[in-house]
FINUNU-368516 format. One record per residue (C-alpha): residue in three letters; y, z, x; residue number from 1. Coordinates in nm, 4 decimals. Each point is the difference from the previous one (the first is absolute). Layout:
N
code:py:pz:px:pos
ala:Y:Z:X:NUM
...
REM end
This chain:
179
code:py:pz:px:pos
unk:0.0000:0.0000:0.0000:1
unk:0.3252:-0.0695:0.1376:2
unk:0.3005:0.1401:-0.1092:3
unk:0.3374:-0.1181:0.0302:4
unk:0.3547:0.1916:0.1755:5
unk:0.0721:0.1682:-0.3296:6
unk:-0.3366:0.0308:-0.1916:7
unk:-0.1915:0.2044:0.3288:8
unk:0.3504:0.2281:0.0209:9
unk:-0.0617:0.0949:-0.3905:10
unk:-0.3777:0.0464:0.0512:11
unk:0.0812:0.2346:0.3595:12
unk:0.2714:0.1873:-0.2547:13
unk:-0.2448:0.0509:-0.2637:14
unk:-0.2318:0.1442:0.2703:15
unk:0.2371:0.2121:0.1304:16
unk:0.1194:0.1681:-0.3234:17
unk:-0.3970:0.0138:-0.0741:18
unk:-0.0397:0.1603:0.3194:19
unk:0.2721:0.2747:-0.0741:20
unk:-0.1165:0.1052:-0.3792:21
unk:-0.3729:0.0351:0.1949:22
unk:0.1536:0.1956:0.2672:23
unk:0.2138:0.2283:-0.1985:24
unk:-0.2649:0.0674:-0.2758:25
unk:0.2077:0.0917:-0.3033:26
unk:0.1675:-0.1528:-0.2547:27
unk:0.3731:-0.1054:0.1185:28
unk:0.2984:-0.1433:-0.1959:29
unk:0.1677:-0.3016:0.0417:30
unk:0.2727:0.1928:0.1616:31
unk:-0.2167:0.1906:0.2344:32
unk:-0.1957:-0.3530:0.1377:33
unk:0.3388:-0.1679:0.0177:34
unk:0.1070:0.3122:0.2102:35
unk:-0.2638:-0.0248:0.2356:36
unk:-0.0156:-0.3911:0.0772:37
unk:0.3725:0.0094:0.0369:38
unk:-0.0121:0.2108:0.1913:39
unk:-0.2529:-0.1049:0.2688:40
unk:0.1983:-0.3526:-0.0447:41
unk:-0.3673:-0.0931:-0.1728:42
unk:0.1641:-0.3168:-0.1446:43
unk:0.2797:-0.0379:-0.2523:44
unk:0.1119:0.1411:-0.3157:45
unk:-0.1112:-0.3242:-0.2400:46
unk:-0.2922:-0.0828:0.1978:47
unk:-0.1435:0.3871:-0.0950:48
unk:0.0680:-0.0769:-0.3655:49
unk:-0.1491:-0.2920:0.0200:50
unk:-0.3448:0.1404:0.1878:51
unk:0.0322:0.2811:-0.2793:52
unk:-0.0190:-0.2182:-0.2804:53
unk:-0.2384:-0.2508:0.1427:54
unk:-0.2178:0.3144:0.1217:55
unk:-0.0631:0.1381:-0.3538:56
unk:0.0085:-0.3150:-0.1753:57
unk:-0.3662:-0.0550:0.2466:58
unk:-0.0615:0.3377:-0.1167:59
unk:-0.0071:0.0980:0.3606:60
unk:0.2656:0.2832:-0.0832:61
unk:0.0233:0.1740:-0.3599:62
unk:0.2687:0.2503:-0.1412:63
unk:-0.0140:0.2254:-0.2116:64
unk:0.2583:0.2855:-0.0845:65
unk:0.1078:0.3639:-0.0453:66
unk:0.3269:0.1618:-0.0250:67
unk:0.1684:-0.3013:-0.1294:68
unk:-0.1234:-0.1888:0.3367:69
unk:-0.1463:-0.2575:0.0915:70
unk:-0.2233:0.0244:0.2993:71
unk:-0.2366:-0.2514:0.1464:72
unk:-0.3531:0.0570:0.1880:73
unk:-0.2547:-0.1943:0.1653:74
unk:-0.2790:-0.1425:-0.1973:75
unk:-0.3413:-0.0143:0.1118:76
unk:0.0207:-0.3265:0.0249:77
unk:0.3003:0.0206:0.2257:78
unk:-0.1814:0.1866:0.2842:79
unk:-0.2705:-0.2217:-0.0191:80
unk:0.2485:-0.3006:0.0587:81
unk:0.1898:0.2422:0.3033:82
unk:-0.3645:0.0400:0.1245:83
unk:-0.0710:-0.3633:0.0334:84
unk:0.3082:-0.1085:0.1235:85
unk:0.1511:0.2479:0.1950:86
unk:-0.0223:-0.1523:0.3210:87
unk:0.2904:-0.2604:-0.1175:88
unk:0.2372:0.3021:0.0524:89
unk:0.1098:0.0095:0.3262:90
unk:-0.0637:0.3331:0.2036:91
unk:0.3392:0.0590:0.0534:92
unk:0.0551:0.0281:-0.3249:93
unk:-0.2793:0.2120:-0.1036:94
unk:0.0763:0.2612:0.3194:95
unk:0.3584:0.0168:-0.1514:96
unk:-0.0881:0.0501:-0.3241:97
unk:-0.3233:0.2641:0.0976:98
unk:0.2659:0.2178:0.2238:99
unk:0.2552:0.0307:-0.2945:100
unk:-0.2053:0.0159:-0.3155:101
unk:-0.0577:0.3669:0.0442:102
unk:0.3358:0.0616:0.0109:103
unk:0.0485:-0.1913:-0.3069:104
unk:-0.2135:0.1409:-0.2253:105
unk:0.1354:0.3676:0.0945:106
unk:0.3484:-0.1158:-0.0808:107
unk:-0.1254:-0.1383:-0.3214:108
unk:-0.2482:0.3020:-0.0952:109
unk:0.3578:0.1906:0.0886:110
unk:0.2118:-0.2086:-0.2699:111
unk:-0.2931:0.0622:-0.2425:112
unk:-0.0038:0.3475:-0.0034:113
unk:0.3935:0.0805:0.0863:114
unk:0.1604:-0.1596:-0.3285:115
unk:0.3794:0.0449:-0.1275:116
unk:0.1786:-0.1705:-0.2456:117
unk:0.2854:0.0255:-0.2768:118
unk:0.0141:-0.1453:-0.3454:119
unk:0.3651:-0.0231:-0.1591:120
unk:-0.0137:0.1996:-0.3393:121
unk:0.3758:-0.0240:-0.0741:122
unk:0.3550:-0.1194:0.1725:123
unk:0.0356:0.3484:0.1838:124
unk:-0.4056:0.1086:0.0260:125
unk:-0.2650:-0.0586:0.1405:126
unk:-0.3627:0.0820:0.0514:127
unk:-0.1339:0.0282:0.3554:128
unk:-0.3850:0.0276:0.0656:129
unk:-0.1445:0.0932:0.3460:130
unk:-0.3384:0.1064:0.0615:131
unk:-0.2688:0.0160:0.2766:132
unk:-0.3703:-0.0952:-0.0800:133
unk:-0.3117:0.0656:0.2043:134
unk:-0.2949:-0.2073:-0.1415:135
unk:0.0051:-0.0208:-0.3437:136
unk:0.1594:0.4143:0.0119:137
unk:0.3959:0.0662:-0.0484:138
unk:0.1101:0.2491:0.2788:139
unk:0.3646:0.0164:-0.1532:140
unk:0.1687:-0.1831:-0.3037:141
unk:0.3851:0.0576:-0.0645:142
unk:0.2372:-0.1277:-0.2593:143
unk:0.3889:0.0164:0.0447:144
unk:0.2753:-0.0995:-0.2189:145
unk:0.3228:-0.1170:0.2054:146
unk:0.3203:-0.1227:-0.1453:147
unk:0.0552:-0.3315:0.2201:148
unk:-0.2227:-0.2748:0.1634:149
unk:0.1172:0.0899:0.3256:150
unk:-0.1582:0.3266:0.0084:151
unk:-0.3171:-0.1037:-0.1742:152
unk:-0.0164:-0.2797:0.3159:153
unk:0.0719:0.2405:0.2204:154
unk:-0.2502:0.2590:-0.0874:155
unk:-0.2735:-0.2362:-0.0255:156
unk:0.0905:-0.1358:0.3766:157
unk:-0.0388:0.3563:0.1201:158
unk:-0.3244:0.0986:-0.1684:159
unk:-0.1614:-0.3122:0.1840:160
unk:0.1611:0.0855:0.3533:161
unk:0.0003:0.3942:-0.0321:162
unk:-0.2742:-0.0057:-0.2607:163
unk:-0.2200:0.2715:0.2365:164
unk:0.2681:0.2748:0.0910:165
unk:0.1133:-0.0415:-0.4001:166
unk:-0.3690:0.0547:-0.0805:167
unk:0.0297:0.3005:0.2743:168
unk:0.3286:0.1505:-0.1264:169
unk:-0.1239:0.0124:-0.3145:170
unk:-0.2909:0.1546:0.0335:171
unk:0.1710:0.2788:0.2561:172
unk:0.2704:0.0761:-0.2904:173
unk:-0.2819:0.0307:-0.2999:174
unk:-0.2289:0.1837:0.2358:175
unk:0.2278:0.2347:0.1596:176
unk:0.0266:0.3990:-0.0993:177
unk:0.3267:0.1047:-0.1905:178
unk:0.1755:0.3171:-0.0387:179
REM end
């Protein structure tokens, strides 16, 4: 089979983005794969799209969702195709993607479970949600009303950078003995 310029670039990206869900081995948003191949300079924004789309329309990736998500995986069928052809993607390649992919999926298992957000419920309040999750377990859940957007924003910034000397503080000040 030979393939022209284009057509063996699109079958190497396909590879590649097969390669990754297989590597990380859990289910990842568009978001979080378009992170990752960006990146690593994998290849280009509408190229990934187009591998996406291709990739579950040959049922070699599926999605599903949760939490108003959508998240794809690799089929079965997928890792039998990465199996087979895997030797298309240069090493390079697969050493730079094998050295960073751990660090990936802690940064994503991170976003997972660290989760803030604000939903406007009026002009002058809003609703901000932060929580931290552990499995399928809530270690802390808390709900704050605020009277602009600024603050919500800025409280759901800080729970994601501070979000383990919050948890800490918190815990100290419920814990601690009073007069």
């Amino acid at each position: 089979m030979t393939y022209t310029g284009h057509n063996k670039e699109l079958a190497e990206n396909k590879l590649i983005l097969l390669y990754i869900m297989d590597k990380i081995d859990m289910p990842l948003t568009n978001i979080q794969i378009t992170k990752i191949i960006m990146e690593n300079n994998l290849m280009n924004y509408f190229s990934l799209q187009h591998c996406i789309n291709e990739l579950c329309s040959d049922n070699l990736l599926s999605t599903g969702s949760s939490d108003k998500k959508s998240y794809y995986t690799i089929t079965e069928s997928g890792k039998n195709t990465l199996k087979y052809l895997e030797y298309l993607i240069p090493e390079t390649i697969k050493n730079n993607i094998d050295n960073k992919i751990k660090d990936a999926r802690k940064k994503i298992r991170n976003e997972t479970l660290i989760s803030a957000d604000f939903i406007p419920e009026s002009e002058n309040k809003y609703m901000v949600n932060c929580s931290v999750r552990e499995d399928d377990f809530t270690l802390i859940e808390i709900k704050i009303a605020v009277g602009n957007k600024n603050d919500a924003r800025n409280i759901c910034e800080k729970w994601k950078n501070y979000t383990q000397t919050i948890y800490s503080e918190i815990i100290e000040t419920l814990t601690k003995k009073r007069d």
